[in-house]
N, C-alpha and C positions, 0 to 999 in steps of 0.2 A: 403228470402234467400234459404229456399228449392226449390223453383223454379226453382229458378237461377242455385242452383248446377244441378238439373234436366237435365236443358236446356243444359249446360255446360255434362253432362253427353252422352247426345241425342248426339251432336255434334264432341264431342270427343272420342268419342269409333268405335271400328269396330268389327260387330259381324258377325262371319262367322258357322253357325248350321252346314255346312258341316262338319266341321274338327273334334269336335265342339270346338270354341275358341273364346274367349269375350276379346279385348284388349281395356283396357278404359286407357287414358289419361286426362281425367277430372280433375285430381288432379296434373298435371304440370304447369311447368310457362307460356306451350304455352297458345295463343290467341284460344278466341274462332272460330274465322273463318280461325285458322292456315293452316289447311290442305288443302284452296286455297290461301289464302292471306301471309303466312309466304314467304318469298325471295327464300331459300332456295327450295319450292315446283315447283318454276319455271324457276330457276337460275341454280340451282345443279342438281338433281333431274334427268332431263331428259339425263343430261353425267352416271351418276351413274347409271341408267336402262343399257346403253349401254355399258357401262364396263361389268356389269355382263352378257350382253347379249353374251359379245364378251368372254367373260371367259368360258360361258358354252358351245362355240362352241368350244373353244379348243385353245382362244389365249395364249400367253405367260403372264400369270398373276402374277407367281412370278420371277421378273428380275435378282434380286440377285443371285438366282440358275439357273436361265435359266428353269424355270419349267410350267408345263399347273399348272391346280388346277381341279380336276375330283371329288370333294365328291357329286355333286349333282348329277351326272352320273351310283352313286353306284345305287339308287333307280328309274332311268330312263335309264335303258343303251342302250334304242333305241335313247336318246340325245346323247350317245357318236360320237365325232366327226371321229372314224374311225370306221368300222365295227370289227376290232382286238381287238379292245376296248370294245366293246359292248359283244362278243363271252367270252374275257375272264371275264368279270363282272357275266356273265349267265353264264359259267361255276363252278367259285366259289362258285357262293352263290351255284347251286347244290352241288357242291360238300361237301360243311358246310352241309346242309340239309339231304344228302344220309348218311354222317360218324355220326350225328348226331344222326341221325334213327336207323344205326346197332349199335351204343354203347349202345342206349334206348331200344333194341328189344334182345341184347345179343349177337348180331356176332362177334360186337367189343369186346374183353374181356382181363382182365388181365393173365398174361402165367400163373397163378394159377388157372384158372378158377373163376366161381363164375360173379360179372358183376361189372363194374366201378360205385362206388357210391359218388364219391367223387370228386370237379375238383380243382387242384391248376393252377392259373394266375400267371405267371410268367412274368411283366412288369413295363413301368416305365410313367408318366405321361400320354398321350391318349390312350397311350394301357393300362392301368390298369383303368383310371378314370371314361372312359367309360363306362366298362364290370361292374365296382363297385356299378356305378348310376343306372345302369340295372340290375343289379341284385336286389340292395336292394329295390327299386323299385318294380318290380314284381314278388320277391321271394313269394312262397305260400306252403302252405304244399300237394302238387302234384307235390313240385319240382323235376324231374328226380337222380339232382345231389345236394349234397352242397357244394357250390363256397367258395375255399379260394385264398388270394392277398398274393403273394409277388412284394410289390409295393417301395419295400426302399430297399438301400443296409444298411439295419440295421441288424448285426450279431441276436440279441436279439426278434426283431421284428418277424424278420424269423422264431424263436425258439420259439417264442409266437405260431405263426402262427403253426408249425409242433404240438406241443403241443395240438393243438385245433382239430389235424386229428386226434392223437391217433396215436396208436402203429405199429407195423407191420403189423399186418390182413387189418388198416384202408387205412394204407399205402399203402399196395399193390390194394388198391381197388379205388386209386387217379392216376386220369388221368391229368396231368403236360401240360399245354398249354405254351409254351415260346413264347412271341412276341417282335421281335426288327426286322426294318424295315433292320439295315445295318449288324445287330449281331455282332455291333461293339460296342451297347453301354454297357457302364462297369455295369452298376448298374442292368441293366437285366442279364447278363453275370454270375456278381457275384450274383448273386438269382438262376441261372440255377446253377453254381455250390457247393451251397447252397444247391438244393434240390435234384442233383443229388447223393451228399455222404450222404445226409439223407438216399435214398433207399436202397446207397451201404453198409450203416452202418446196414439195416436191412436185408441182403443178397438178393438185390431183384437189378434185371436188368432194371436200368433208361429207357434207350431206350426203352425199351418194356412197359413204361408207358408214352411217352413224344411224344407230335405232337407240330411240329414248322410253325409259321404263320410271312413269312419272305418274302423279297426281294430274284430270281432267282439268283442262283449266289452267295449268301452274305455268311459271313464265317457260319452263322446261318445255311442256309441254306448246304454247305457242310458240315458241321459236323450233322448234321441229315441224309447225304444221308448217310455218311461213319459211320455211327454207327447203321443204320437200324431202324431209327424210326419209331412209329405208321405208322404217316402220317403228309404232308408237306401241308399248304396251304398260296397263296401269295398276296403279297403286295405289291403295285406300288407307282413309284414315285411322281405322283398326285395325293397320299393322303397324306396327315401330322397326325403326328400322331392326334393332339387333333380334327380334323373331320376325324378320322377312324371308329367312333363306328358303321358306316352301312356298311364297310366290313367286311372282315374274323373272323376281328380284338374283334370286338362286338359282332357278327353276332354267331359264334363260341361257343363262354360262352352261349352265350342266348338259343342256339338250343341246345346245352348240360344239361341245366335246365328245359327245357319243355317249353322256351319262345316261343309264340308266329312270331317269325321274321317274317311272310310276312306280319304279322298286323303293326308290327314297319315301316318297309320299305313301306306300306301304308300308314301308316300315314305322313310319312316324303314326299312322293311324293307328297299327296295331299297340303301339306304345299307347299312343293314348287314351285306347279303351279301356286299356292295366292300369292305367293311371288315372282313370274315372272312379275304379270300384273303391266305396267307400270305407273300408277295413285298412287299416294302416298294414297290418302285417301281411297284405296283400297285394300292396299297391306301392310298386318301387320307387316313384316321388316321392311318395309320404315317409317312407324310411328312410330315404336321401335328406328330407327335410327335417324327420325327426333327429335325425343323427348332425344333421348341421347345428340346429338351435342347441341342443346338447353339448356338443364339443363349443358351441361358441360362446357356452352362456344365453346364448339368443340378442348378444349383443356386439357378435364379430370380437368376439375377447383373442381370436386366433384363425391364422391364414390358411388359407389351401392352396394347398400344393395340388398340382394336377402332374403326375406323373404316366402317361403313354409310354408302355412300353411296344415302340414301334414309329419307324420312321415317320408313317403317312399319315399319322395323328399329331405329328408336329406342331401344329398349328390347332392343335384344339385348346391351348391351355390361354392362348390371344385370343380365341371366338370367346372361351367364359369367362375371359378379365371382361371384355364389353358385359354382356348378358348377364352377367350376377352382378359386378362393381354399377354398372350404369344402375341395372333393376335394386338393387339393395341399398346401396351407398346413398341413404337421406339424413336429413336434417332434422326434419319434422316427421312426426307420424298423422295418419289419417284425422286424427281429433287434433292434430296444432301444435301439442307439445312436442317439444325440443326430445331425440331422444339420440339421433347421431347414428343411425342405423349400419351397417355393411358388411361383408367377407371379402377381406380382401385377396386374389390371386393370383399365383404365378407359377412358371411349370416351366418344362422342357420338355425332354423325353430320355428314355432307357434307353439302354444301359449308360450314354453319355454323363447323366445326373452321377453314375458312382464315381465320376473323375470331376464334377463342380460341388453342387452344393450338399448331396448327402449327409456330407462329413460334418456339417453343422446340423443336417435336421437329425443324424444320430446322438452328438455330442454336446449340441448348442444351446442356444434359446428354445424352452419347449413353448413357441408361440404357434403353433399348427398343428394343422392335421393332414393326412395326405388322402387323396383319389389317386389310386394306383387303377389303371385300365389293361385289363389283361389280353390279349388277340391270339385263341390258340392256332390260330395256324399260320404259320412262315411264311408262305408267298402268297399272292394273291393272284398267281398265273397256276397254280395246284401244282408245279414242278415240287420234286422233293428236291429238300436242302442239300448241300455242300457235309459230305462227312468233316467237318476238321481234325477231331481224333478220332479213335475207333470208337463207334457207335455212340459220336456224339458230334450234331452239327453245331454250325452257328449260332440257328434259333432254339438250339437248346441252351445256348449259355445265355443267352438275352433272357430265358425262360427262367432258365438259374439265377441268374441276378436279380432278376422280378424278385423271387420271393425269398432271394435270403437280402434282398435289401428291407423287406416287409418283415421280415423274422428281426433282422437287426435290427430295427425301428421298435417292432414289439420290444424286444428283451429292453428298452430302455426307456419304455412306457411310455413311446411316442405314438399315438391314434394315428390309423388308415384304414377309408373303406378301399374295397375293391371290385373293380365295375369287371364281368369277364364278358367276351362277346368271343363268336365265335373264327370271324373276321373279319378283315376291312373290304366290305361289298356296299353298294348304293342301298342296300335295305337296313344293315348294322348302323348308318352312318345318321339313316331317316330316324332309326331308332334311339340315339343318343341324342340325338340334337334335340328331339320330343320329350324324352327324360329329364333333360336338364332344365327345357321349360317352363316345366309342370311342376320341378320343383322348384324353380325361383318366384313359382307364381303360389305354391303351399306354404313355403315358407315366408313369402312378404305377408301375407293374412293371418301367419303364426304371429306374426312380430308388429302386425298392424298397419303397415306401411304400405303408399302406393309405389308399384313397381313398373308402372306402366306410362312415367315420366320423368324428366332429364332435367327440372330447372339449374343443375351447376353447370350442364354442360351449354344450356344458355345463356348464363350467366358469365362464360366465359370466352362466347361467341359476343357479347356486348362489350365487354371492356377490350376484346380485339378491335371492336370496332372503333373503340375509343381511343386505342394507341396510333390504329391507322390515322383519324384524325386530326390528332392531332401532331402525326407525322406530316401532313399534307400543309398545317400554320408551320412548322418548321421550315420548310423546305421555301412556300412561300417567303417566310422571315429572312430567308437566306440569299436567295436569287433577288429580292426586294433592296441587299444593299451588297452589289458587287464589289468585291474586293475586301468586303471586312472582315477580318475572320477573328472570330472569337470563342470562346471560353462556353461550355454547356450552360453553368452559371450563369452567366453573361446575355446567351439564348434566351434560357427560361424568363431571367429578368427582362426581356425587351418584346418576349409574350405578355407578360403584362397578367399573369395567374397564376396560381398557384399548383402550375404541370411538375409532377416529382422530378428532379433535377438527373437521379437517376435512371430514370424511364428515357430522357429527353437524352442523357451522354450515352445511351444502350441505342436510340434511335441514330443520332449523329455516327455513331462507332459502324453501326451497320449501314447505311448509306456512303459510309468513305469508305469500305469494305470495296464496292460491288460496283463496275464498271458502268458510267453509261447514265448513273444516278447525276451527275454534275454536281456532286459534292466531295469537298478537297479537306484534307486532314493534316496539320500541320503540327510537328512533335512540341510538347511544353515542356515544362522542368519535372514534371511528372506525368503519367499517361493518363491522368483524372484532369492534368490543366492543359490536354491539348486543343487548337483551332482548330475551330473549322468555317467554310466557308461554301459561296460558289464557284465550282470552278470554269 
């Protein structure tokens, strides 16, 4: 049987030293001589090369908006299909580069003087998940700056978050990055003006700490020219947000921390030239996507697990719930038919996973497959490890429970690929991010579907607005008859529509919640028939 798995090992892996990156597929359901004999290698395969081939020349990839798709273009922009295109990619990224430099060298400074030590993110899914993966990631203590996320519109969260800067002096010494592509979305909006009356509350001029990374034109974008911001840098409409992290978008946070960016955007180029060549057994997207649609049926019959074995990949397993659940998770496919598309994901990290959920992906539901990510080296400072027994440290047991958790997984005929890299540096991290995108961009053309639009998450961005709405006839409804106080029931009935009764007591219950709303909540004979009122 060792053999076998051996052989099985030889067969199914593809190891590229260049990058460096070891993708073993040994422990899936494919066949051993898949990667010429599986259908799909000679059937599909060769349309799917040529989709993306046509994508990255500049065709129309996403239909729905009528849009190209350009994130491979961020780290090749001599592949841009116009020369405008190319000029503006090599000016940005200098320009990230050159503002980066005077904020770290002191030209850039706050109107107090003294030098920016601090940076708040002000964003919402690929503009924050990004910069958070990257960060935590390659944060070191030679970091330039310390990154903080405003990534929610949670009043509390925020206030967690400002808490964690400190006071005035710390304040004024945080440089405020706002990114929204249309500066129209609310939840960055309300985080910009979240941290704008934090400054105003410490007597310090917002503008004079805040650079915006926006679409030309966007309301974002005008209110930074008309209030005199730092500095403005932009953002095109073939990128989406969750593959923006190799523009401005990422690029930005990282050069402001002392990251590395040309080694990221190295790294992701040379991924994607691996991930051009049109031979599946060649090309580690293509085996990443052939072993998805396999294990999933081609129909998300089963979830992935993202397991990192290693702290500072923590946060990888939230960057690919956005990037595969957003890019996959459809309804329709390309021709209209209904088909329900996605994989769904979730993760943590090693070794913490053998004390939560293992014990069911050994024992349980066999509804997954696991991404184990292996990092052979233990620190990212090159000190050797901490002996804890004799001649065996730390990151040998983290090493050890990597693969007898993959052993233990095997023996019970539960699938896992496994991603190895050699460590966690700005060129490893350029290289993963690029991998993952090439295959959710192989794998939506295996399955038909476009991956390069959100309509749920618009569609959930309107009926927000519709609860606001009709939060705002409540309220009116309320202060319009001082002193009445009544039943949600009672509400809805004197709206005069047909608003769900329980939308309307979920709105009432959260406005008598939260000081300062002037709405009062009075106990009934049960908590579904209390009043309420103005107070």
């Amino acid at each position: 049987m060792p053999l076998e798995d051996w052989k099985r090992f030889r067969a199914l892996s593809l190891a590229l030293p260049e990058l460096p990156l070891l993708v073993d597929l040994s422990r899936t359901c494919l066949d051993l001589d898949a990667f010429s004999s599986d259908p799909l290698v000679a059937q599909a395969f060769p349309a799917v090369f040529r989709d993306m081939e046509a994508l990255e020349k500049g065709a129309i990839a996403n239909p729905d908006e009528n849009r190209r798709v350009g994130h491979y273009w961020l780290r090749a922009p001599h592949l841009a299909p116009e020369p405008e295109i190319r000029t503006a990619i090599e000016e940005a990224l200098a320009k990230v580069k050159r503002f980066a430099a005077g904020v770290r060298a002191g030209r850039i400074v706050p109107p107090s003087g003294g030098a920016f030590e601090n940076l708040l993110v002000v964003g919402i899914g690929g503009s924050a998940l990004g910069p958070q993966l990257v960060a935590d990631a390659l944060t070191g203590p030679g970091d330039r700056m310390r990154p903080f996320f405003f990534d929610n519109t949670d009043p509390d969260g925020m206030a967690r978050e400002m808490a964690r800067i400190g006071g005035a002096m710390s304040l004024d010494r945080t440089l405020t990055v706002v990114v929204s592509k249309s500066g129209g979305t609310k939840e960055t909006r309300n985080g910009m003006l979240e941290a704008a009356a934090a400054y105003r509350d410490q007597g310090l001029a917002f503008a004079a700490h805040a650079v915006a990374i926006t679409q030309d034109g966007s309301e974002l974008d005008i209110l930074a020219r008309r209030e005199g911001w730092i500095e403005r840098f932009p953002m095109w409409d073939w990128v989406g947000g969750r593959t923006s992290e190799l523009s401005g978008v990422g690029l930005l946070p990282a050069a402001l921390q002392g990251i590395d960016v040309d080694a990221m955007l190295a790294g992701a180029a040379a991924c994607d030239a691996q991930t051009r060549v049109p031979v599946v057994s060649q090309n580690p997207a293509a085996l990443l996507a052939l072993a998805w649609y396999r294990e999933t049926g081609g129909r998300g019959a089963k979830d992935m697990v993202v397991l990192p074995y290693k702290d500072r990949l923590l946060l990888l397993s939230r960057y690919l719930q956005q990037l595969v659940m957003e890019s996959l998770g459809k309804e329709k496919d390309l021709s209209g038919r209904v088909v329900h598309q996605g994989i769904s994901v979730y993760g943590n990290k090693g070794s913490t996973d053998q004390h939560a959920y293992v014990q069911q992906l050994r024992e349980g539901v066999p509804n997954f497959f696991v991404t184990f990510v292996e990092v052979l080296q233990d620190r990212i400072d090159g000190r050797p490890s901490l002996e804890v027994e004799p001649g065996v440290t730390s990151g040998d047991f983290l090493h050890g429970f990597l693969l007898g958790t993959r052993d233990a997984l095997g023996e019970k005929g539960r699938s896992s690929i496994t991603l190895t890299i050699d460590g966690v540096s700005p060129r490893s991290v350029g290289v993963l991010i690029a991998l993952f995108e090439r295959t959710v961009g192989l794998y939506a053309s295996l399955v038909g579907i476009n991956a390069y639009h959100q309509p749920g998450v618009e569609a959930g961005k309107k009926a927000a607005s519709a609860v606001l709405s009709l939060q705002g006839r409540i309220v009116d409804d309320l202060r319009g008859k001082p002193g009445s106080f009544r039943t949600a029931e009672e509400i809805v009935s004197a709206l005069g529509d047909e608003s769900s009764v329980e939308t309307v007591f979920r709105i009432l219950e959260h406005l008598a919640a939260n000081p300062g709303r002037g709405i009062a909540r009075r106990p009934g004979p049960t908590a579904f028939d209390a009043l309420y009122g103005a107070s």
